[in-house]
Structures are given as C-alpha cells and as structure tokens.
C-alpha positions as CSV (number, residue, x, y, z in Angstrom):
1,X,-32.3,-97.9,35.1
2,X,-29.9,-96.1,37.8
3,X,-31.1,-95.5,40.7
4,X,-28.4,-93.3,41.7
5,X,-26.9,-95.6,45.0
6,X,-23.6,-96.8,44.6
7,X,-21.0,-93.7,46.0
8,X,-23.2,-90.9,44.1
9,X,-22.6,-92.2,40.5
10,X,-25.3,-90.9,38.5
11,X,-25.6,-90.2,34.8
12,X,-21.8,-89.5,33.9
13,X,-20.6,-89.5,36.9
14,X,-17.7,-92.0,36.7
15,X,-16.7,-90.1,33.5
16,X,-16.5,-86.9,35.2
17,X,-14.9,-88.1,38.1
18,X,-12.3,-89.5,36.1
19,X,-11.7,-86.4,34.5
20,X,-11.1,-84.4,37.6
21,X,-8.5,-86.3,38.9
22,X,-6.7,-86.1,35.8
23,X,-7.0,-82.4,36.0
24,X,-6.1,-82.5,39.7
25,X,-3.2,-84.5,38.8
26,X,-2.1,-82.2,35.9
27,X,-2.3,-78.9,38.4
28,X,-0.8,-81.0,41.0
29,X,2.6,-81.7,38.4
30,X,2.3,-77.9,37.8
31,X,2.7,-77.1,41.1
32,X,5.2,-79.1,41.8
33,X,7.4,-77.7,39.1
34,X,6.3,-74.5,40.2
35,X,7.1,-74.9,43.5
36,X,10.9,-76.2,42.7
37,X,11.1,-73.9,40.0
38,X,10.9,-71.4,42.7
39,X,13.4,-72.2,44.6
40,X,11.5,-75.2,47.2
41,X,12.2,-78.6,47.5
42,X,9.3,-80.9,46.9
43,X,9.4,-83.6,49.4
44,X,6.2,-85.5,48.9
45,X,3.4,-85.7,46.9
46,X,-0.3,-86.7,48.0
47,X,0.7,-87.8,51.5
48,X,-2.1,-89.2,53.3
49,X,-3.0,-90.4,56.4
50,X,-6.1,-91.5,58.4
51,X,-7.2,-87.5,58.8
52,X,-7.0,-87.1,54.9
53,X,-4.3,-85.8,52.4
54,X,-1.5,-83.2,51.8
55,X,-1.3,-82.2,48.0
56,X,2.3,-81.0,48.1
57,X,4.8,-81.3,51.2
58,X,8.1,-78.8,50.4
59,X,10.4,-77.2,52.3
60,X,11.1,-73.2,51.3
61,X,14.8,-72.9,53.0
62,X,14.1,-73.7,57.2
63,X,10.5,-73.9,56.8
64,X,8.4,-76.8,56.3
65,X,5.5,-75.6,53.4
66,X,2.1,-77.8,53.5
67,X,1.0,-77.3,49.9
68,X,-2.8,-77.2,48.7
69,X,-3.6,-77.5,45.4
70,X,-6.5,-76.2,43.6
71,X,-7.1,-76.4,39.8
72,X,-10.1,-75.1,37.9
73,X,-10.8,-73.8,34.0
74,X,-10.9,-70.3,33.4
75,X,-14.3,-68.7,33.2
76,X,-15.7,-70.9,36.3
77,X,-17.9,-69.8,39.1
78,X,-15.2,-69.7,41.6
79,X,-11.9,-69.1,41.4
80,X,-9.5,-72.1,43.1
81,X,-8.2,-69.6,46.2
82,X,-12.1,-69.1,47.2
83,X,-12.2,-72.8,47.5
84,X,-9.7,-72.7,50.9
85,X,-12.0,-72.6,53.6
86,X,-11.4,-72.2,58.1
87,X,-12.3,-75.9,57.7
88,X,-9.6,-76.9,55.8
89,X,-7.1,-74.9,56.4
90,X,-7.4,-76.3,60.3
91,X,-7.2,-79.9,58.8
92,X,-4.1,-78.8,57.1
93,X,-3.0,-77.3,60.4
94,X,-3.3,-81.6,61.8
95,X,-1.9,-83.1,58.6
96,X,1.0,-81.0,59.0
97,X,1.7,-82.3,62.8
98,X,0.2,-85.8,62.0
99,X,3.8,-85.9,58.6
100,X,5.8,-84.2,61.2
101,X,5.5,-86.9,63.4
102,X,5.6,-89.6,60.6
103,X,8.8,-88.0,59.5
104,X,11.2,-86.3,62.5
105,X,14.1,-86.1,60.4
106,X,12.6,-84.4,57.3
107,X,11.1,-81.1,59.4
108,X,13.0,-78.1,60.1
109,X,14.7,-77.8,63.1
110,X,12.8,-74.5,64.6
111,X,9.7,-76.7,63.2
112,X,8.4,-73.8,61.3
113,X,5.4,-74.8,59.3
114,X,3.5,-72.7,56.7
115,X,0.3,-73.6,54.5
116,X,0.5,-71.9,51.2
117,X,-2.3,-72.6,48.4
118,X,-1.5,-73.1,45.3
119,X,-3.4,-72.4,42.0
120,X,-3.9,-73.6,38.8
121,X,-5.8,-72.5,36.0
122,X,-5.3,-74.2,32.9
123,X,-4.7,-72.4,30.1
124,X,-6.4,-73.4,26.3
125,X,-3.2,-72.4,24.5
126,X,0.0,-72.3,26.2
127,X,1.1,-72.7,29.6
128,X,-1.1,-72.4,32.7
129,X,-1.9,-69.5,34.7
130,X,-0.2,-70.7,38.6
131,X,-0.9,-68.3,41.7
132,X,1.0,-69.2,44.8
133,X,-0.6,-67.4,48.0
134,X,2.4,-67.9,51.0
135,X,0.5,-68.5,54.9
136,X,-2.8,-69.1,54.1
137,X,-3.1,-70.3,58.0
C-alpha cells in the first residue's frame, strides 16, 4: 500500500510525470524551431542555475529574448499564456541577470533583455498550434 511519501508519487504519478516532460520537451523543440524559424537565434536550451531554469535563451537581432515555454492539449482548463504569473515572470527577470553574468560575451551590447512566452498546443492531426507573445515583463 502507498502511502503517498516519497516526492508526491501517488497512484500514477511517475507515469504522468513522465509524460509531461516528454510533452514539455516536445513544445520545448517546437519552440525552438519556432523561434529560429522566425528569424532568432536559439542560444541555449533549459539553462539552469541555483534560482531555477530558462526554457529557451535567443537573441532577436541586439536583444537578448528569455524564452518560457508552456505546452498544454487543446480543450484544457487553462490556456498556457494564463499560466505566466508576477511571480515568474520576476524570476525570469533574475535568471536573465544570473546567464548574463554566466555568459558576458553572448549578451547584447546595449544589454537589452526581453521575456517573451511562448505557446504550444499540440495539435491531434497535423502540426501544432504555437503563439509567441513579445515582453511579457
């Protein structure tokens, strides 16, 4: 019998969480194409750091673009923008400074930084739905 300790593993509960991060990483590769497809160029992918993760690091021409990346099914109870909150969008705001500093020579030389979300929602035929929303914070 479970008794539901060990990291919140309950009844399916490595299964699901298995399949979330393979839909996270299939939005994240969507993105990413996105994103270059568009005319950016993708400098890192998942990029953490003691304060937490950046999805997508890019550069869009002089600016610097901190990239998150939210993927849901169609039909769910909230749609991957709503799921960008003040909280987040300030931690962005740190993991931006925190890769600047890890990497001088990669930022822009005015230092302009932008967060942009990035959504996916995969389709059941075909290819998937992406909305790109520029300066989030």
């Amino acid at each position: 019998m479970r008794t539901g300790r060990g990291g919140g593993q309950g009844r399916g509960g490595r299964a699901r969480q298995t399949r979330n991060s393979a839909v996270g990483r299939y939005g994240e590769r969507v993105a990413a194409r996105y994103l270059t497809e568009a005319g950016m160029a993708v400098l890192a992918r998942n990029w953490r750091c003691r304060d937490g993760e950046i999805d997508i690091v890019a550069r869009d021409g002089r600016t610097l673009v901190v990239c998150e990346v939210k993927t849901r099914r169609a039909g769910g109870f909230e749609h991957p923008l709503a799921a960008l909150g003040a909280v987040k969008v300030e931690r962005l705001r740190v993991l931006a400074e925190r890769w600047l500093l890890a990497h001088p020579a990669a930022g822009p030389p005015a230092r302009e930084v932008r967060i942009d979300l990035v959504a996916v929602i995969p389709a059941m035929r075909g290819a998937a739905r992406v909305e790109h929303v520029r300066g989030v914070g």
